[in-house]
C-alpha positions in Angstrom: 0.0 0.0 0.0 2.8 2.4 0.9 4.3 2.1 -2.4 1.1 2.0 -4.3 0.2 5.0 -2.6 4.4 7.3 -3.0 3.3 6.7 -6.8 0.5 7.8 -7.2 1.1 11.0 -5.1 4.1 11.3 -7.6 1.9 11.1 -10.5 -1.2 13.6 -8.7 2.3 15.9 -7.9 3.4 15.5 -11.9 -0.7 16.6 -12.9 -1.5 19.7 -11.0 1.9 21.4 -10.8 0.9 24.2 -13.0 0.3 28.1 -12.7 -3.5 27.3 -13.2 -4.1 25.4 -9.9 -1.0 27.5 -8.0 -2.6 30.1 -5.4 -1.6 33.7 -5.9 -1.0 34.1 -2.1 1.1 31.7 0.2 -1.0 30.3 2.6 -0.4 29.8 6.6 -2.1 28.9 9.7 -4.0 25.6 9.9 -6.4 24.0 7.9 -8.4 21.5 9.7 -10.2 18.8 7.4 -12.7 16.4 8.4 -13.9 13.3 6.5 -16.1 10.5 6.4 -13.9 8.0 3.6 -12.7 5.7 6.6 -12.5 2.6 4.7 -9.2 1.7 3.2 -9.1 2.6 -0.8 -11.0 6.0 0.1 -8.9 7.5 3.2 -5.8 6.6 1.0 -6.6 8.4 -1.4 -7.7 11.3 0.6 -4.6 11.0 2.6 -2.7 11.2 -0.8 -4.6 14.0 -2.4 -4.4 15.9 1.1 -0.4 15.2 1.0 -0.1 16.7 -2.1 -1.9 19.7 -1.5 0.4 20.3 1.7 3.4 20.2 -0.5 2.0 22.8 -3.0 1.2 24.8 0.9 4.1 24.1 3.1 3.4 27.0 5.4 0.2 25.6 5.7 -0.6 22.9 9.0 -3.2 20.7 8.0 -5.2 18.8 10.4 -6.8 15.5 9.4 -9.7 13.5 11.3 -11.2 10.4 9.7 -14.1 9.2 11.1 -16.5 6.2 10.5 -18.9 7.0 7.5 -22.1 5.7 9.9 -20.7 7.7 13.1 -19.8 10.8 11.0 -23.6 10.9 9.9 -24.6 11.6 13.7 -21.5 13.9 14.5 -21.8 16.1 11.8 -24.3 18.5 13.2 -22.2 18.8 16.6 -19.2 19.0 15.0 -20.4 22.3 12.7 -21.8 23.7 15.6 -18.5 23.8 17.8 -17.2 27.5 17.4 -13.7 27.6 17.0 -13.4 23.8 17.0 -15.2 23.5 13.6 -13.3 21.9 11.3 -12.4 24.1 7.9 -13.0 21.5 5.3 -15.8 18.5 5.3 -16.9 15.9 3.7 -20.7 15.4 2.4 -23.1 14.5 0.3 -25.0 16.6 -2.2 -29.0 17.8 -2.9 -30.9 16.9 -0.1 -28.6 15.6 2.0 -26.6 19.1 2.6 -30.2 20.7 2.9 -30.6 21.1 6.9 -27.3 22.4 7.3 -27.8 24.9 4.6 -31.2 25.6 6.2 -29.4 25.7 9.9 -26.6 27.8 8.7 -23.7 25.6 8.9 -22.5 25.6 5.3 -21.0 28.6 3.7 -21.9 29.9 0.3 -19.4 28.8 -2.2 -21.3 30.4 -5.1 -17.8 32.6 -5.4 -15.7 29.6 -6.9 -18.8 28.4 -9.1 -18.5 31.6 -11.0 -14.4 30.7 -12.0 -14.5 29.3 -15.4 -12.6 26.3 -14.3 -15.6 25.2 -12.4 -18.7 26.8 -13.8 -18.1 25.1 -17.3 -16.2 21.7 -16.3 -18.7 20.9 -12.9 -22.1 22.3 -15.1 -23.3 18.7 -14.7 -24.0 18.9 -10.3 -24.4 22.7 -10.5 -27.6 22.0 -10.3 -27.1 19.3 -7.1 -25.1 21.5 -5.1 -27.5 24.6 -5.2 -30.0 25.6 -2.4 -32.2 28.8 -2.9 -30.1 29.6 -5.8 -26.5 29.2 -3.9 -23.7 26.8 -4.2 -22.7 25.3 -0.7 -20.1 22.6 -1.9 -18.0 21.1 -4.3 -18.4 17.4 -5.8 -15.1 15.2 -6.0 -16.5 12.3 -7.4 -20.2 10.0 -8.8 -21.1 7.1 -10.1 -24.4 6.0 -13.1 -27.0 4.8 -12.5 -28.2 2.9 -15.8 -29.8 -0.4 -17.5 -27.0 -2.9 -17.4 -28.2 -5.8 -19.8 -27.1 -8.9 -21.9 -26.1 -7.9 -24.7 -26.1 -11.8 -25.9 -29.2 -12.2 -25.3 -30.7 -9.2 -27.1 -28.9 -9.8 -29.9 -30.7 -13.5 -29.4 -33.9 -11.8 -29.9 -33.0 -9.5 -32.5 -33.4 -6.5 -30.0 -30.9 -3.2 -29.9 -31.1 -0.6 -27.1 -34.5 1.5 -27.1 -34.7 4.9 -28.5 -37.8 5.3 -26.3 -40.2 3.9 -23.6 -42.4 2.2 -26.6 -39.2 0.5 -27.6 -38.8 -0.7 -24.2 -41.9 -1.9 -23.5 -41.5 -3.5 -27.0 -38.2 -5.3 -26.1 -39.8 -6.3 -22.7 -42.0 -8.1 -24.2 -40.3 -10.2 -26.7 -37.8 -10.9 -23.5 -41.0 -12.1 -21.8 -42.4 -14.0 -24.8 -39.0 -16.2 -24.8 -39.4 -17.3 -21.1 -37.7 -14.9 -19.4 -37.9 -11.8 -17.4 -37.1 -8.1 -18.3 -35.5 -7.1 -15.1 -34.4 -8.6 -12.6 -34.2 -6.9 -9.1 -34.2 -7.4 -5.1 -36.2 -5.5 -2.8 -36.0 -6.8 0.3 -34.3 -4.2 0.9 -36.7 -1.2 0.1 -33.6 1.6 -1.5 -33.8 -0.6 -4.8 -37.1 0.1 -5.6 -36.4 4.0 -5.2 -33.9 3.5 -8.4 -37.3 3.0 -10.5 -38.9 5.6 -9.1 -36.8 8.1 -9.8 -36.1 7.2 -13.7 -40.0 7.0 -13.9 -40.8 10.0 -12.2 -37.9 12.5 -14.3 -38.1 10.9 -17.3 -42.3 11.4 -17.6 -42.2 14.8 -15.8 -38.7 15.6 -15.3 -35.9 16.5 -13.0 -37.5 20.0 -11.7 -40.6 18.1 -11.1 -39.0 15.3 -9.2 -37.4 17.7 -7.5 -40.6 19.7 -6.2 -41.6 16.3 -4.9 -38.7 15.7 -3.1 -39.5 19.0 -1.0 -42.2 18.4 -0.2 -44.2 20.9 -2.7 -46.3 18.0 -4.5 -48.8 15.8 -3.0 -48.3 12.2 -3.6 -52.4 11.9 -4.5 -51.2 14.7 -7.4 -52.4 13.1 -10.6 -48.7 13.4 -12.2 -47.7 11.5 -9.5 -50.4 8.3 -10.6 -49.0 9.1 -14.4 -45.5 8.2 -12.9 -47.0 4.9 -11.4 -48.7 4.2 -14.3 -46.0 3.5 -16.5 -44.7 2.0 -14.0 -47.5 -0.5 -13.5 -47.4 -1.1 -17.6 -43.8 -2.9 -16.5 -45.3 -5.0 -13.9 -48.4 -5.8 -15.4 -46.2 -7.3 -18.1 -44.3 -9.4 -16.3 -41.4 -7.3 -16.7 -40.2 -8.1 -13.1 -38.5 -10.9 -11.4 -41.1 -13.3 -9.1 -40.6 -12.8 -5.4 -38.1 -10.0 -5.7 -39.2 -8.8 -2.3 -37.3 -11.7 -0.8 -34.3 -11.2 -2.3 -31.4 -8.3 -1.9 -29.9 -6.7 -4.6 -26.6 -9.1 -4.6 -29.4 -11.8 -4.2 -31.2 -10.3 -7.3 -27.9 -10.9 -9.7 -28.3 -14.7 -10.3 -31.0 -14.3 -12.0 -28.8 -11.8 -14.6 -26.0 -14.1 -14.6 -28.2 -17.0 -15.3 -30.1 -15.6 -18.5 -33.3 -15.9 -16.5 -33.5 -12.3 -16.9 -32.1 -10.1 -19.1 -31.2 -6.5 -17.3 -31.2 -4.1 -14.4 -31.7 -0.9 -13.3 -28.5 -0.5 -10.7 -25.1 1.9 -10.4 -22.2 1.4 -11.5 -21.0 -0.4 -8.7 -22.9 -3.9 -10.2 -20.6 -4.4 -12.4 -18.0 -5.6 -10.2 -20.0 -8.6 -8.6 -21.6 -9.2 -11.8 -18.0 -9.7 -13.4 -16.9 -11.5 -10.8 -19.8 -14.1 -10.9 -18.4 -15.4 -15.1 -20.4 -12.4 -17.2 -17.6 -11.5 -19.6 -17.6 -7.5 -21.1 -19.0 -9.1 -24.5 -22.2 -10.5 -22.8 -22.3 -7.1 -20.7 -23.4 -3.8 -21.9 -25.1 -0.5 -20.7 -27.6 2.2 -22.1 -29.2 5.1 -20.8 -32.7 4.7 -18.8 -34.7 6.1 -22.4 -37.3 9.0 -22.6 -40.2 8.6 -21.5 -41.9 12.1 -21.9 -39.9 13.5 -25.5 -40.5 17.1 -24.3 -38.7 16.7 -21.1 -34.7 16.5 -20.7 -32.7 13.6 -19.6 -31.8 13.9 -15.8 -29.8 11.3 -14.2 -29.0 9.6 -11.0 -25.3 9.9 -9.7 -25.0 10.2 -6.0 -22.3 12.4 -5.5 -19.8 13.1 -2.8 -19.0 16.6 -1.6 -16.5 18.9 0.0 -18.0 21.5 2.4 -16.8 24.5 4.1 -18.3 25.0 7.4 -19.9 28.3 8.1 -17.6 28.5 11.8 -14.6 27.8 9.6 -11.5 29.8 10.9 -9.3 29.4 7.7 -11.9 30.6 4.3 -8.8 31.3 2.3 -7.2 27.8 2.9 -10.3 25.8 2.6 -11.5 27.7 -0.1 -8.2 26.6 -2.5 -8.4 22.9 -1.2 -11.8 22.8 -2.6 -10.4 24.1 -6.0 -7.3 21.5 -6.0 -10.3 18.3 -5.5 -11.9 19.9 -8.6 -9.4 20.5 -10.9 -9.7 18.0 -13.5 -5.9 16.4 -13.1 -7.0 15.9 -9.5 -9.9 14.2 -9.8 -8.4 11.9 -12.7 -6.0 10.5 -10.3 -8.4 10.2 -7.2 -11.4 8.5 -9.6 -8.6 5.8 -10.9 -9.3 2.1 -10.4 -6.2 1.9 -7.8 -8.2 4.8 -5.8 -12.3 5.7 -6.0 -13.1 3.8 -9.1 -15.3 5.9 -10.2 -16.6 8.9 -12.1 -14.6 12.1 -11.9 -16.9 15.2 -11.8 -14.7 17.3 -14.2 -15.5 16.7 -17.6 -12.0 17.8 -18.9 -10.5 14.8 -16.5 -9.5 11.8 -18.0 -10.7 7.8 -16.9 -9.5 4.9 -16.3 -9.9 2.2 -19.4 -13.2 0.8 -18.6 -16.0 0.7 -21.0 -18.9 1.0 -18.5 -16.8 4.3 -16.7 -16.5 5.5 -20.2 -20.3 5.6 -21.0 -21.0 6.9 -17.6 -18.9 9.2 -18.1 -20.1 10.3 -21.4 -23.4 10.0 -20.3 -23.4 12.4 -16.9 -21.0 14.7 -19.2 -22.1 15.1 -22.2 -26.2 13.8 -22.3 -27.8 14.4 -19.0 -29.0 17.9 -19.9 -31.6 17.7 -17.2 -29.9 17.5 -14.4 -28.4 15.1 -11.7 -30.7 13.6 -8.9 -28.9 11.9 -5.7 -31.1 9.2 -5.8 -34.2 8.9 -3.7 -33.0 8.4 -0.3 -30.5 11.1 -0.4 -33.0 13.6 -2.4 -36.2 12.8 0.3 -36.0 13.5 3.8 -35.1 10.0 5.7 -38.5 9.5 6.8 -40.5 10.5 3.5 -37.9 8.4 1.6 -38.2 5.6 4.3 -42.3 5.2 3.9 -41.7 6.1 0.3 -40.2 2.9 -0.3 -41.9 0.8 1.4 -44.9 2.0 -0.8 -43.0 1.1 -3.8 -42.0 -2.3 -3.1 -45.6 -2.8 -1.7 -46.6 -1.5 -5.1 -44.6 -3.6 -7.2 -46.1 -6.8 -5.5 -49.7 -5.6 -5.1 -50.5 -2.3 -7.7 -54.2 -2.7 -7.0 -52.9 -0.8 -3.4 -51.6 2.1 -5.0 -55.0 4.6 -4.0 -54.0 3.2 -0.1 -50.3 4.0 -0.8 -50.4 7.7 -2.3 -53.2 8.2 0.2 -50.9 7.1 3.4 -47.8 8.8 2.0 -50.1 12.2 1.6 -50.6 12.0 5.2 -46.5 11.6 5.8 -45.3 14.2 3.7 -47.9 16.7 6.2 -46.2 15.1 9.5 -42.2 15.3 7.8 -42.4 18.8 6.0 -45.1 20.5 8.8 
């Protein structure tokens, strides 16, 4: 690990030595950075990116704490709240997820470095997912897709190619179904996997702004673009298009079925494709396409949770933090920290480079280059934890009994007035 890691902070050093990333002031004092990346790959390569920033800075005496990702989620609010104590730079998540902090005051407004070309025309893609009441209160440093992984193989079987539209793939689910399979495959014992359909659903017939409205709160569930979402939705289910008995299986537990042939896609991220290879599906069987419009006058918004860098609104060093946050977005720095030996996944900046991997490279083309809509965190990060929670639990209780959905949008009404009162 130790070598693995004196490389690549040789290589980060060899990519963002130049005047564009150097700051026109020296700076001193401490900088104190907090994160959440405690497991192995991820704190290394904060650890590295952080040591390379110190050697562009060496007046500068950073301070690093790594906490556990589950603890850090309850310590965050104390930790923003503790005056002098608060750290300078921390580590997040974006929409939704930074809203109560915004809301409290905790986050500073970093709409300042949003408005340097650098980022305002290489980070266009999460503007959007780091904005608040017209603000930006972050930076991202990396995402992953979200898309329909499928077999390729077996489409070609049935003389099928990737749908232009929603017709198309309620066309191809059907010839899947009519050879004695199923379209998609997918676990939800586990209720977040469900919220992956939702959201596609939901953008792609009323789109991203829409989605977003219901997220806050601002559209009732009973609303009747709400039961147009669920409606196309139900022509999926009422097709067969879904695995039997998916709610008693998880979403590792749903890839058999892929694997298999029994079915012959699935709606997951990026990080599927792992397990997926690892259980015999070779890169010729495997391929990826973008979730297809549903609604043609509405623009293609995407999934991609995305992690974030914060400045804390008690921060004590502004200046500091605020050039950190441009070194994790320059596009040489994120190509290094997104590498397969580090993240493995997406860089934000769409002028960094990736690693040789076809599904990165159509993600990456994909959230760059033909998500015009937008970028949604995924449902529970975009809905408050209790709305997201009863949310999907309605979905999976929808997917296995439709005839329910009235009873569903009815009982989630009557949440959304007890979380957003």
């Amino acid at each position: 690990m130790r070598s693995m890691m004196k490389a690549s902070i040789a290589t980060l050093a060899l990519a963002v030595a130049s005047p564009a990333f150097a700051e026109s002031h020296a700076l001193s004092g401490d900088l104190k950075i907090f994160l959440d990346t405690s497991n192995p790959a991820p704190r290394a390569t904060m650890e590295m990116v952080i040591a390379e920033f110190q050697e562009m800075h060496p007046d500068l005496n950073i301070e690093t704490t790594v906490i556990d990702r589950e603890a850090y989620k309850t310590q965050i609010r104390n930790f923003l709240s503790a005056g002098d104590e608060t750290p300078d730079v921390a580590t997040w998540y974006a929409a939704n997820r930074m809203k109560p902090y915004v809301d409290a005051g905790l986050f500073e407004d970093v709409s300042d470095l949003w408005t340097e070309e650098d980022i305002a025309n290489n980070l266009a893609s999460t503007k959007g997912a780091m904005t608040i009441d017209g603000k930006q209160w972050g930076v991202p440093y990396t995402y992953y897709q979200w898309g329909i992984y499928y077999r390729k193989d077996i489409y070609e079987e049935l003389g099928l190619t990737e749908p232009a539209n929603f017709d198309e793939m309620k066309s191809n689910c059907q010839a899947i179904v009519e050879s004695g399979r199923t379209c998609y495959t997918i676990g939800t014992k586990n209720f977040w996997t469900s919220g992956g359909w939702f959201d596609y659903l939901n953008m792609r017939t009323h789109g991203f702004d829409f989605h977003m409205d219901l997220a806050q709160g601002n559209v009732k569930w009973t609303d009747d673009r709400v039961r147009e979402t669920f409606a196309n939705w139900r022509e999926l289910i009422d097709m067969g298009g879904f695995v039997e008995n998916h709610q008693s299986y998880s979403w590792q537990e749903s890839l058999p079925a892929l694997v298999n042939g029994e079915a012959a896609a699935i709606l997951k991220g990026n990080f599927a494709v792992a397990p997926l290879r690892e259980a015999g599906l070779t890169d010729d069987q495997l391929d990826f396409f973008q979730f297809p419009p549903i609604n043609p006058d509405v623009e293609l918004a995407e999934d991609a949770p995305t992690d974030t860098f914060h400045i804390p609104a008690n921060a004590q060093n502004k200046d500091a933090a605020r050039a950190f946050l441009r070194h994790v977005v320059s596009a040489s720095t994120q190509s290094v920290m997104n590498n397969g030996d580090n993240l493995g996944q997406l860089p934000v900046n769409a002028q960094a480079s990736i690693d040789d991997d076809k599904f990165l490279s159509e993600g990456f083309t994909m959230l760059s280059e033909n998500s015009p809509g937008g970028v949604a965190q995924f449902f529970d990060r975009d809905f408050p934890a209790e709305m997201a929670a009863e949310a999907m639990q309605g979905f999976q209780e929808f997917m296995v009994f439709p005839d329910n959905l009235d009873d569903i949008l009815a009982r989630l009404d009557k949440v959304q007035e007890r979380v957003y009162k």
